[in-house]
C-alpha positions in Angstrom: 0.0 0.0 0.0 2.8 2.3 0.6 4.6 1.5 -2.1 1.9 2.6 -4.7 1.6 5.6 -2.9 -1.5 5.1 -1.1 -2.4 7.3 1.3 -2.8 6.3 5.2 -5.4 7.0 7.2 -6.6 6.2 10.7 -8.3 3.1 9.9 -5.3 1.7 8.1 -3.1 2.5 11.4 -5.4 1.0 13.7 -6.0 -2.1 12.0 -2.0 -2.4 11.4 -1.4 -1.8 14.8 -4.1 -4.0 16.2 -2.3 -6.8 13.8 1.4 -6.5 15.5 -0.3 -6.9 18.7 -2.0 -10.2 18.5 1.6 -11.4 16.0 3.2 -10.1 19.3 5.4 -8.1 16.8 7.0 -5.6 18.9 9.4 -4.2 16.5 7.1 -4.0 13.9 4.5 -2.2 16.5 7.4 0.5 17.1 8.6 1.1 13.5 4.7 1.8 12.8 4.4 3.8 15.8 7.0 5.8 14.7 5.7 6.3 10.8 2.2 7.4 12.3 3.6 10.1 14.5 5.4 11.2 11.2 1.7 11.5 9.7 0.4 13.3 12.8 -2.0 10.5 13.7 -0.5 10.0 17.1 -2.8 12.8 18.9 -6.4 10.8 16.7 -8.5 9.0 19.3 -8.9 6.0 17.4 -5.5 5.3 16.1 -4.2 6.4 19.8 -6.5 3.4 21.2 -5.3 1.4 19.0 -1.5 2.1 19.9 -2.0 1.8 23.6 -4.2 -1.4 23.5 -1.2 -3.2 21.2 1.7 -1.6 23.9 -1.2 -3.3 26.7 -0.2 -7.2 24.6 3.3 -6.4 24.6 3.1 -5.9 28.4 4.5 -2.3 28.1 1.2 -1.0 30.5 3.6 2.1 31.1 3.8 2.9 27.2 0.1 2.2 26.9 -0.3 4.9 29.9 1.9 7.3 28.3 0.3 7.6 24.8 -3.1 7.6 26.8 -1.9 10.4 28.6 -1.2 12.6 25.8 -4.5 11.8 24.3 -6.5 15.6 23.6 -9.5 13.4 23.1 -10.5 10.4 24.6 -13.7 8.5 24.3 -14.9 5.4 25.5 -13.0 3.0 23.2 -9.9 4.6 24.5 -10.9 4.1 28.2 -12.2 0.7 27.6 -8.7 0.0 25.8 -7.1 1.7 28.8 -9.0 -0.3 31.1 -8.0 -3.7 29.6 -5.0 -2.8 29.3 -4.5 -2.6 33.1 -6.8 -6.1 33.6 -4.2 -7.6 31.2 -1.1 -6.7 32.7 -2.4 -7.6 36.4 -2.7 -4.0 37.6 -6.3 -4.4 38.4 -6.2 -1.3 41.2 -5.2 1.0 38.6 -7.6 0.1 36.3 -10.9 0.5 38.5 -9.1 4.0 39.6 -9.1 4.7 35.8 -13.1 3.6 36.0 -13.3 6.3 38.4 -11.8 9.2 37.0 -13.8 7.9 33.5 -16.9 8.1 35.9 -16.0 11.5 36.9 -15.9 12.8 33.0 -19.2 11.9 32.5 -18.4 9.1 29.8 -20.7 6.2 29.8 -19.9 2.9 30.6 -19.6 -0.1 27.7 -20.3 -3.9 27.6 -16.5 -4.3 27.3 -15.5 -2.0 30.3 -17.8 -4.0 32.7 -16.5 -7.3 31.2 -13.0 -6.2 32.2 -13.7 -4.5 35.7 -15.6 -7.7 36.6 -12.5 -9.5 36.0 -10.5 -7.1 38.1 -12.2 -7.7 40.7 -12.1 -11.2 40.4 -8.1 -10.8 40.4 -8.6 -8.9 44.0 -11.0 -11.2 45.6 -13.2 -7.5 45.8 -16.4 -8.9 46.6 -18.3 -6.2 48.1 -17.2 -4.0 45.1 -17.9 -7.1 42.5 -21.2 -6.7 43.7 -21.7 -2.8 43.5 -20.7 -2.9 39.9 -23.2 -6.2 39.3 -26.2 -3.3 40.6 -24.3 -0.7 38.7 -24.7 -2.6 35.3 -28.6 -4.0 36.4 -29.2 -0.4 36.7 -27.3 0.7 33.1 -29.9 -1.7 31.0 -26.5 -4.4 31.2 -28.7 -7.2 32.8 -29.5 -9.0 30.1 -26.5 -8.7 27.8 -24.3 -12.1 27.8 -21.3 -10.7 27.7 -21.8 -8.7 31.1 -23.1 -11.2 32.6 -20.7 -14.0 32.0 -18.4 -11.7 33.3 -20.5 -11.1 36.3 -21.1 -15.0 36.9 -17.0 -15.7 36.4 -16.1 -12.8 39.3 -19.1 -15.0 41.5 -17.3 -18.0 41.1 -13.4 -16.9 41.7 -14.9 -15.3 44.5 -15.8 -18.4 45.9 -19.6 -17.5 45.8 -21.3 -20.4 43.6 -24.7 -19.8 44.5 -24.4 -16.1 43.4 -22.9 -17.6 40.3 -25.6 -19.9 39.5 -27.5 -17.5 40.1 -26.4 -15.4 37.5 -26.2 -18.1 35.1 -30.2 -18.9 35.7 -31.4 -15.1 35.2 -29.6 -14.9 31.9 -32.2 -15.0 29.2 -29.5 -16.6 27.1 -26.6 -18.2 27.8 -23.4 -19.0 25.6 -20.8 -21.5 25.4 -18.4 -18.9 27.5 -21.3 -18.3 30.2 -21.1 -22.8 30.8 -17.5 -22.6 30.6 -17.4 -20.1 33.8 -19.5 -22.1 35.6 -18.5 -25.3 35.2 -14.3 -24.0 36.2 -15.8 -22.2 39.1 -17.5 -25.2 40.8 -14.4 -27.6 39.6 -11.8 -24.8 41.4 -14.7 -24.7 44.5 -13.7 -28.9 44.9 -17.6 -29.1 43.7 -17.0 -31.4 41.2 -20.2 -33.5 41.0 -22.1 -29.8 40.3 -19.4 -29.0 37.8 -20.5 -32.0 36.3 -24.2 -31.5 36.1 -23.5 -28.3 34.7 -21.2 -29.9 32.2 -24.1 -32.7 31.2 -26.5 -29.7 30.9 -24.3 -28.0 28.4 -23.8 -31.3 26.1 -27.5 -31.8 26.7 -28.9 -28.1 25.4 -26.2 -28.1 22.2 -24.1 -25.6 22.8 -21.1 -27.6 21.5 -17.6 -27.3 23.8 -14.0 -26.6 23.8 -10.9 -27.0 25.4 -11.3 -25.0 28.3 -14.7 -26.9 28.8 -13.2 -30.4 28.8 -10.3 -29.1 30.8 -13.0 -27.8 33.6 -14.6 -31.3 33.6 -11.8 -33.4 33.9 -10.5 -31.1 36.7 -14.1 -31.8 38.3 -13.6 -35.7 37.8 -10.1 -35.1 39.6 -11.8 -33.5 42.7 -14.2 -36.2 43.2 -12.0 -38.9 42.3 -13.7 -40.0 39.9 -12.4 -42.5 37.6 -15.2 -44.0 35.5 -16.5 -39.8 34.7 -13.0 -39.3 34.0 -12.6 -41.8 31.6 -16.0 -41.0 29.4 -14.8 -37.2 29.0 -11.3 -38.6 28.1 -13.0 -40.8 25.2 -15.4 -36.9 24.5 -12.0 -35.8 23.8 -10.7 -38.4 21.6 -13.7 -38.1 19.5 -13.4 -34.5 19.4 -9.5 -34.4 18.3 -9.1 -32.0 20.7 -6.0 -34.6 22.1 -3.9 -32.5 20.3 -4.6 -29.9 22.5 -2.1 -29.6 25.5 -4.3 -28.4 28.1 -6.7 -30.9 27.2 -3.7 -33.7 27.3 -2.4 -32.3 30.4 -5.7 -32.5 32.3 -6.3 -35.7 31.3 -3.1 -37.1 32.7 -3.6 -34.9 36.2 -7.4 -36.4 36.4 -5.9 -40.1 36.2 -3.3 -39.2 38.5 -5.2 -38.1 41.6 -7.6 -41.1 40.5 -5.1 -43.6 41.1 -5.1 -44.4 37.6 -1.2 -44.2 37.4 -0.9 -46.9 34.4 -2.6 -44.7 32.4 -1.2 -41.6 33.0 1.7 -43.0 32.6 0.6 -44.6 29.1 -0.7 -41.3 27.9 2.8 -39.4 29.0 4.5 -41.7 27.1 2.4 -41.4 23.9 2.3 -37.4 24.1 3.8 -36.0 21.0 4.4 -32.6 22.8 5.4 -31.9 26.5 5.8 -28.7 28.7 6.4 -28.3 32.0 2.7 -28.8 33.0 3.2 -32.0 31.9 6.2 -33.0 33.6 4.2 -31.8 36.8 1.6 -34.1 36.3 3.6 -37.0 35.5 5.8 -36.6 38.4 2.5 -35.3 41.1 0.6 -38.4 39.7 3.8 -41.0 40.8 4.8 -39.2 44.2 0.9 -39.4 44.7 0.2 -42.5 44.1 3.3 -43.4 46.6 5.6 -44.9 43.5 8.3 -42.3 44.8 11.7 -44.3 43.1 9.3 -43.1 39.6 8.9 -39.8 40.2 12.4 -39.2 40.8 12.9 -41.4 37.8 10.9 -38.7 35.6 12.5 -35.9 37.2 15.8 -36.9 36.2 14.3 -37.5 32.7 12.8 -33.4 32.5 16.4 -32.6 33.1 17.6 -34.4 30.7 15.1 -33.0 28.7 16.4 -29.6 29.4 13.3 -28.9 30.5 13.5 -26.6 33.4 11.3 -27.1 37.3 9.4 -25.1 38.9 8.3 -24.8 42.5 5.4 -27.7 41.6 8.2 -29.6 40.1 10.5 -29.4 43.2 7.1 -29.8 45.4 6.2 -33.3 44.8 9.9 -34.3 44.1 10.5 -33.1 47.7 7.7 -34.8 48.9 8.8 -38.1 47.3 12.0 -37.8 48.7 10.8 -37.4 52.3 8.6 -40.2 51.6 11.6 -43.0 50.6 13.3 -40.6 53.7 16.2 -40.7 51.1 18.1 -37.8 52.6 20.8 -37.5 50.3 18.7 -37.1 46.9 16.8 -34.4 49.4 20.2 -32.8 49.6 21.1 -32.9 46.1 18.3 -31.4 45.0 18.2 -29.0 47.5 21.4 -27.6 46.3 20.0 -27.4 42.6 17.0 -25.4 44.1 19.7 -22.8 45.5 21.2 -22.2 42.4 17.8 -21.8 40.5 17.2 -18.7 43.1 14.3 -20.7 44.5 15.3 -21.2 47.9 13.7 -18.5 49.8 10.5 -18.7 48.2 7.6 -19.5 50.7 6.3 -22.9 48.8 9.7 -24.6 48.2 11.0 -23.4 51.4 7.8 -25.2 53.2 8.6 -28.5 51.4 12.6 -28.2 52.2 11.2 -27.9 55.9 8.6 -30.8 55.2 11.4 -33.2 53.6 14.4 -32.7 56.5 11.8 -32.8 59.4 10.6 -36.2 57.9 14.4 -37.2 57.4 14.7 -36.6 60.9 17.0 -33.4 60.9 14.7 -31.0 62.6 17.4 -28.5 63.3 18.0 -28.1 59.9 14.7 -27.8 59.0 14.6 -24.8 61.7 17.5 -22.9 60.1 15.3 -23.3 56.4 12.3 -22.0 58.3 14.3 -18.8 59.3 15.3 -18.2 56.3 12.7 -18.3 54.2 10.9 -14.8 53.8 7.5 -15.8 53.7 6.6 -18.8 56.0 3.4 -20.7 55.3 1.6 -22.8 57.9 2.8 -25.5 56.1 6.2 -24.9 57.2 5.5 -24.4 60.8 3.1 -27.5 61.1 6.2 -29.7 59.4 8.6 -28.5 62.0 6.3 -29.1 65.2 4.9 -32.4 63.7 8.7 -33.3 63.1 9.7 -32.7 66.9 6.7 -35.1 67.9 7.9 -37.5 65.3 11.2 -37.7 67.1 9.3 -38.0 70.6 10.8 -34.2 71.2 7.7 -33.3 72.8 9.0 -30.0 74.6 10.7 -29.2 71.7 7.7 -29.4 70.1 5.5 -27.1 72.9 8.6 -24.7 72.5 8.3 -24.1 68.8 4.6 -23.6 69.2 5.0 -21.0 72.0 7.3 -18.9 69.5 4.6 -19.5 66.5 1.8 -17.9 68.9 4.6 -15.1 70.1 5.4 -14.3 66.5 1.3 -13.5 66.5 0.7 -16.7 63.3 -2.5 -18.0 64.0 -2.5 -21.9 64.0 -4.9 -24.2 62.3 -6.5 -27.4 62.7 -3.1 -29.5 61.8 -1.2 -27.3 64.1 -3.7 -27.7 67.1 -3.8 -31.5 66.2 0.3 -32.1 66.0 0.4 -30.3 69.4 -2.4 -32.4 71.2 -0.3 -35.4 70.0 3.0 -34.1 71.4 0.4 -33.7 74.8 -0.6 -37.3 74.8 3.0 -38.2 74.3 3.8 -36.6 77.4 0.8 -37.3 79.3 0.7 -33.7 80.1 -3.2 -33.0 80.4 -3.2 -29.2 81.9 -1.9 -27.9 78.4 -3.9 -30.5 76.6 -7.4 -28.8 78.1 -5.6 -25.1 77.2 -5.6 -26.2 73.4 -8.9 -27.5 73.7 -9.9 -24.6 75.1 -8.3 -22.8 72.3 -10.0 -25.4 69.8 -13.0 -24.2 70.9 -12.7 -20.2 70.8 -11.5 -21.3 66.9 -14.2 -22.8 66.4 -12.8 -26.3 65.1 -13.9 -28.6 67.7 -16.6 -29.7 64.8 -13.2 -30.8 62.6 -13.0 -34.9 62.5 -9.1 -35.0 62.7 -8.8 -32.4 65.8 -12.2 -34.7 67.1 -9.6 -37.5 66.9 -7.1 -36.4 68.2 -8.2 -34.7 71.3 -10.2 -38.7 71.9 -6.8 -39.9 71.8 -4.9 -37.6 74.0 -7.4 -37.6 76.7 -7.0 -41.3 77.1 -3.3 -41.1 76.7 -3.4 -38.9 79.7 -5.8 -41.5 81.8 -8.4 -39.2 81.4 -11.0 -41.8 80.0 -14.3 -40.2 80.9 -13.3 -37.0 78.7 -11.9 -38.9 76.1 -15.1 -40.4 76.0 -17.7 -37.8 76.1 -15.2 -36.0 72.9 -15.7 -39.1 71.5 -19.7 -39.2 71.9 -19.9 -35.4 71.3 -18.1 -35.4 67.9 -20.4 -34.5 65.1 -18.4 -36.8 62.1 -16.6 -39.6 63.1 -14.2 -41.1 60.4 -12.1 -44.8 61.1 -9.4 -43.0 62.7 -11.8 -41.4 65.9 -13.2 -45.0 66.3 -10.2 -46.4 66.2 -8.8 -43.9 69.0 -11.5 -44.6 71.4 -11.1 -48.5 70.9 -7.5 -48.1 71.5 -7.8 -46.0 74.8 -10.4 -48.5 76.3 -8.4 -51.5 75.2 -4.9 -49.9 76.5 -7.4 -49.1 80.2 -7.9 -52.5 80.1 -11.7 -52.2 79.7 -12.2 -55.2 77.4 -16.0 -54.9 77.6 -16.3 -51.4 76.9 -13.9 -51.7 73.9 -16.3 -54.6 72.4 -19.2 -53.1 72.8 -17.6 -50.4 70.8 -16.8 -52.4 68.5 -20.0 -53.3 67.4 -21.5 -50.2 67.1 -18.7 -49.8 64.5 -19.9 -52.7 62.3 -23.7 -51.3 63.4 -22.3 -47.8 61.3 -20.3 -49.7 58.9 -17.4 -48.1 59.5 -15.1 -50.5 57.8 -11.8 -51.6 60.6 -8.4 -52.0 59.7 -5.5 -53.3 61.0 -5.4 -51.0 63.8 -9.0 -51.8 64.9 -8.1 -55.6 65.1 -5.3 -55.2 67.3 -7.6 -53.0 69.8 -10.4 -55.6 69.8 -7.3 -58.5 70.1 -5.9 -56.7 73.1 -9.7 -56.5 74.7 -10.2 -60.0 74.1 -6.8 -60.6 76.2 -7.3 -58.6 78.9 -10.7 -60.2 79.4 -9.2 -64.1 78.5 -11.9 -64.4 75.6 -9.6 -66.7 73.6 -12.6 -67.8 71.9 -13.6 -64.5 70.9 -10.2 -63.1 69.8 -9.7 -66.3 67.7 -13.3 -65.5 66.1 -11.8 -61.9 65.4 -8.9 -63.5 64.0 -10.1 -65.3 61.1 -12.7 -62.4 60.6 -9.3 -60.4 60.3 -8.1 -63.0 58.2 -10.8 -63.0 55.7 -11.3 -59.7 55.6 -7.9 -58.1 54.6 -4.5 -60.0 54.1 -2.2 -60.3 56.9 0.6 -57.5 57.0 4.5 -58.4 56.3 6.1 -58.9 59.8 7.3 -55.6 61.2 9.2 -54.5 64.5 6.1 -54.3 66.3 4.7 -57.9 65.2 8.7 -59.3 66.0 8.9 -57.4 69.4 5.5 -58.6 70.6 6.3 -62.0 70.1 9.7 -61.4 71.2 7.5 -60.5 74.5 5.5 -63.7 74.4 8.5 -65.5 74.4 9.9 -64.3 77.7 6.6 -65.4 79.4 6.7 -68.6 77.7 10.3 -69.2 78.2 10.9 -70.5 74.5 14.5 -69.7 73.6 14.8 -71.1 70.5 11.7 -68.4 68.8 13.4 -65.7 71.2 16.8 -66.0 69.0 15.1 -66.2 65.6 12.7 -62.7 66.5 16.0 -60.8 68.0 17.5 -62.0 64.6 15.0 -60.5 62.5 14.5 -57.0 65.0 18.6 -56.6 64.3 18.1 -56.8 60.7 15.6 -54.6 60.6 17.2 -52.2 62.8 20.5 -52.9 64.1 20.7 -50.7 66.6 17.8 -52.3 68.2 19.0 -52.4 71.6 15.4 -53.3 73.1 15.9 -56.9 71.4 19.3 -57.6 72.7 17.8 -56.9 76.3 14.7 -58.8 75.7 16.8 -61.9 74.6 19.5 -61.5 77.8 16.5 -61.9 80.2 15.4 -64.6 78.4 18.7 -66.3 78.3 18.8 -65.1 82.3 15.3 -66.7 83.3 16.7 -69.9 81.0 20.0 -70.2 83.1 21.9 -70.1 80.0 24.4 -67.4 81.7 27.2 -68.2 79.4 24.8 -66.7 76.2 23.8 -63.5 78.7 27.8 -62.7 78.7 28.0 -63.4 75.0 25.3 -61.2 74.3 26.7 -58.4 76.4 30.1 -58.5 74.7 28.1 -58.4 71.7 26.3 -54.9 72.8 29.7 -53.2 74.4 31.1 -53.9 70.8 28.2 -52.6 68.6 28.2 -50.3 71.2 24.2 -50.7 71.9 22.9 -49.5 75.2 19.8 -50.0 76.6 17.6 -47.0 77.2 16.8 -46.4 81.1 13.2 -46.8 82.0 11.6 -43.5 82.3 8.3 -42.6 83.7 6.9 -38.8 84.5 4.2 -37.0 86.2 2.6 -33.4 85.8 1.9 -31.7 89.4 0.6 -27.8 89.5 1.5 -27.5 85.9 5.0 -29.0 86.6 6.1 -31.7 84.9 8.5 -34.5 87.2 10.4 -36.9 85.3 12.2 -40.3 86.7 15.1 -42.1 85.3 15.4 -46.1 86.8 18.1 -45.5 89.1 18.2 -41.6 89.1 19.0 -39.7 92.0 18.5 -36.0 90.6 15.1 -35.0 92.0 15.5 -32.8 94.4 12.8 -35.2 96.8 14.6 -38.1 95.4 15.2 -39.7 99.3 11.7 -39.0 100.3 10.4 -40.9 96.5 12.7 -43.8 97.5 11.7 -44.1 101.1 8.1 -44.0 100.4 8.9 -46.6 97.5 10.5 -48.8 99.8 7.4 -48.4 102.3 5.2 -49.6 99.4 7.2 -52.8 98.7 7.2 -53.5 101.9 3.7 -53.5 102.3 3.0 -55.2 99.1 5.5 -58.3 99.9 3.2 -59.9 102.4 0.5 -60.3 100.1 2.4 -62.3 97.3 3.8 -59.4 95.2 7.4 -60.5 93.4 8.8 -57.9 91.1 9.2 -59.0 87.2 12.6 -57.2 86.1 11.9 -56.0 82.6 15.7 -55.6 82.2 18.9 -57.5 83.5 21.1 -55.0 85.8 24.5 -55.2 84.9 25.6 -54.9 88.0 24.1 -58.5 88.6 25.7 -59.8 85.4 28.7 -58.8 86.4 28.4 -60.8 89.7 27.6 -63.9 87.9 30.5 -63.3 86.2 32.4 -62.8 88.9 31.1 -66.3 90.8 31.5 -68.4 87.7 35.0 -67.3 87.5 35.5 -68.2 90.8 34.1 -71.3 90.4 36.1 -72.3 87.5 39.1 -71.4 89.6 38.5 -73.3 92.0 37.6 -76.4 89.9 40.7 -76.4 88.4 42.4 -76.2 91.4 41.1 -79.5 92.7 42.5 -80.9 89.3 45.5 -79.9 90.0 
């Protein structure tokens, strides 16, 4: 056109300068910014909308801002450009002011200004003003126009007000593919996926067609409710449709199979995807560490490197998550050092699951120093650290990090309140136990299942069975874990009957046991000698789920039942396996020495000594506590540092004095050294002297 000598107008600058902006041709936009100010077009309305709208897609908003500036004229396709500009680049604030000063020049508003203030305020969360401008445009004869009020119905739904959404949705007289679309994301993003659905099934139903971001909305619904079969129909909808070639399709395909336990065939489609970005990688590698196959999601994550493909904080999420999983602290490591070079370190998401992987590694104090660092801490990061001292039985540890948390002035949630209440019923300290509950309650959570649970738990822990009991009878949900709690505290009371009964109002509820729930009802049946009974539980145990590989608990119990039994020969074969599972099992070793002790077999209880000395294994002392006027007293077997600690022994000797006469003997759990020395000693002696009468 220039080249014959064609004259320019404004029309032929505006449509040139609307085409560099959605070719995202920046240099081009310039060189014809610069020919139009040449022409003297640059102080024209329409061409100088034009110009700040395609500065607005190159994300130059200051540009944009500057030619609108030195506009002499501007009308209401310049403000709306303006406007969008703004909602484009993020700057939402300074977008609604623009509304305002337009407002306060007397222009009138357009179907494409509300769209995008309605979408500024559904980047601020502004509800209250959301609504305002929903009565502003009922008011302006906007009601009914589709546009508007998709936009209305999307800033309902990311405001986390769905009824006000569907609300929208059923006023409008006529409803597009774009209104179903908003509608259908907002439910799936509210975790409402069976609605999103329904909404998804009315769309296909009235034959408005769909598109990518209608099938990505559905699947994401199917992923919130788990659901498998759904998934799997709207996965063979998009087949049909060719819209597989779609990567936001592809990718929300393989995150709906993921979080449906469907790992096969996520993995199947990863594999068979022509074209992968780093969404893809995310869901490959969330969908293993997920579904608990963690040596395969470091496996893939090794393979995005490779690609050169580079991770992001969801990337290094799950792979931290996988590594504290398989506790392999050294991958942790290696992978935290990569994360320092990308500059990622301090940011608040990675930095909670750095805390998150060392605390479940078992190095706490490092965990602490990540904690300090890190610039914005989530609750994420102070839960891990607390629930990491009460991992590693550091219960004041634990109390102490939570004191600074409530100093600092962070208000804790429902996992903080619970990981606390379980360091409480570790220490059997019930005075601070009731000041969390009664911090539970000013929150408001008491109603939540898992603090419900926990607080059942604790109180029996603490012998306080009567409170434990009426938590347990007050709690408005009950899930496996709150029955299981109760069961455990009656069984560990030793009130077999109580814990039966329980029992079968379980099975009344069909709240289906596991493991856990079998070993309670076992324990009740032995405490009450219903071998009958615990045999019947047995086999239902049995048939019900399959037995469990032997652990340390299985191998230490019947390392137990073998030192009332007095059978040697299983004694040496469950210390064998406790070692190899553990080999610094010390507990065993002692187990097996009073075995060998109640046996005679002195000669093994000196091998087996020499045998701890040189792994150098020693048994942990016997340690028992008590919490008086809100102090707590802790006893050591053979410790002499309480300050009463000749009154405690007196009155203890008082006690086994009176006990004596009535038939008591004490059962030593462990074998004194002392004492093994002194057999020793004598059978030295004795071989001495039995040699000496050779001679």
């Amino acid at each position: 056109m220039g080249r014959c000598g064609v004259g320019f107008d404004r029309a032929s600058f505006a449509v040139v300068l609307k085409a560099c902006g959605a070719l995202e041709e920046c240099n081009v936009g310039v060189q014809v910014h610069g020919r139009l100010v040449k022409f003297g077009f640059d102080s024209d309305v329409v061409t100088g909308s034009a110009l700040l709208g395609m500065y607005a897609k190159f994300k130059r908003l200051d540009d944009s801002l500057a030619v609108f500036s030195e506009l002499p004229e501007k009308n209401w396709v310049s403000w709306s450009a303006m406007i969008a500009g703004c909602v484009q680049n993020d700057r939402n604030v300074e977008g609604l002011e623009l509304f305002k000063e337009m407002q306060g020049v007397g222009v009138g508003v357009s179907q494409s200004i509300y769209a995008s203030l309605f979408r500024s305020c559904a980047g601020l969360s502004a509800l209250k003003l959301g609504k305002e401008l929903h009565s502003h445009a009922l008011k302006s004869a906007f009601g009914t126009d589709i546009i508007v009020g998709t936009a209305t119905l999307d800033m309902y739904a990311k405001c986390g007000r769905m009824a006000d959404a569907q609300k929208v949705l059923n006023s409008m007289p006529k409803c597009s593919l774009q209104s179903y679309n908003a509608i259908i994301v907002g439910y799936a993003r509210s975790d409402r996926g069976f609605q999103a659905l329904k909404s998804f099934q009315l769309l296909l139903k009235i034959g408005l067609g769909f598109d990518e971001i209608t099938l990505s909305g559905a699947l994401n619904a199917c992923a919130s409710i788990r659901g498998d079969l759904e998934g799997r129909q709207v996965h063979g909808l998009a087949v049909k449709s060719i819209s597989m070639s779609n990567i936001c399709v592809a990718n929300a395909i393989l995150d709906m199979y993921g979080k449906c336990k469907a790992l096969a065939e996520a993995s199947d489609l990863f594999d068979m995807m022509e074209r992968r970005d780093a969404v893809s990688w995310n869901a490959i590698i969330a969908a293993c560490e997920q579904n608990g196959n963690e040596e395969e999601t470091l496996a893939h994550f090794a393979s995005m490197l490779h690609s050169r493909m580079e991770p992001d904080e969801f990337t290094y999420g799950s792979v931290l998550k996988a590594c504290a999983g398989r506790q392999a602290l050294n991958t942790g490591m290696e992978i935290h050092t990569r994360i320092i070079k990308s500059g990622m370190g301090f940011e608040s998401f990675v930095g909670a699951a750095l805390v998150d992987m060392y605390c479940k590694c078992g190095m706490v104090e490092k965990a602490d120093k990540i904690h300090d660092r890190t610039e914005q801490k989530t609750m994420v990061s102070w839960n891990a650290i607390i629930s990491g001292f009460s991992l590693l039985q550091q219960s004041e540890d634990a109390h102490n990090f939570f004191s600074r948390m409530l100093e600092m002035g962070v208000k804790p949630d429902n996992f903080t309140y619970a990981a606390v209440l379980d360091t409480c019923a570790n220490l059997a300290t019930v005075g601070l136990g009731k000041q969390i509950h009664a911090q539970i309650i000013k929150q408001e959570l008491q109603s939540d299942v898992y603090i419900c649970s926990t607080l059942v738990d604790m109180y029996s822990k603490c012998g306080n069975m009567q409170d434990s009991q009426l938590m347990f009878e007050k709690a408005p949900s009950r899930d496996f874990v709150t029955w299981n709690a109760m069961l455990c505290g009656y069984a560990h009371h030793g009130l077999g009957e109580e814990a039966l009964k329980l029992f079968e109002r379980m099975q009344l509820v069909k709240v289906k046991p596991n493991h856990a729930t079998f070993v309670s009802v076992l324990r009740a049946c032995a405490h009450m000698g219903l071998v009958d009974k615990g045999l019947h539980y047995f086999d239902v145990m049995l048939s019900e789920r399959c037995l469990l590989e032997a652990d340390a608990v299985i191998w230490r119990n019947l390392l137990s039942v073998c030192k009332i039994h007095g059978n040697v020969e299983v004694a040496e074969k469950a210390t064998g396996a406790l070692l190899q599972l553990d080999p610094q099992d010390s507990s065993a070793c002692v187990l097996l020495s009073n075995i060998y002790a109640d046996a005679g077999m002195w000669g093994n209880v000196s091998e087996m000594r020499k045998m701890m000395r040189h792994n150098k294994l020693k048994k942990e002392p016997g340690c028992s506590w008590i919490e008086l006027k809100d102090e707590v007293h802790t006893f050591l077997v053979g410790d002499k540092g309480h300050p009463r600690h000749e009154e405690i022994y007196e009155k203890l000797g008082v006690l086994i004095g009176e006990m004596q006469p009535v038939g008591y003997i004490p059962d030593f759990d462990v074998l004194i050294d002392e004492e093994v020395e002194q057999h020793e000693q004598l059978q030295e002696l004795r071989t001495c002297a039995y040699n000496s009468l050779r001679w």
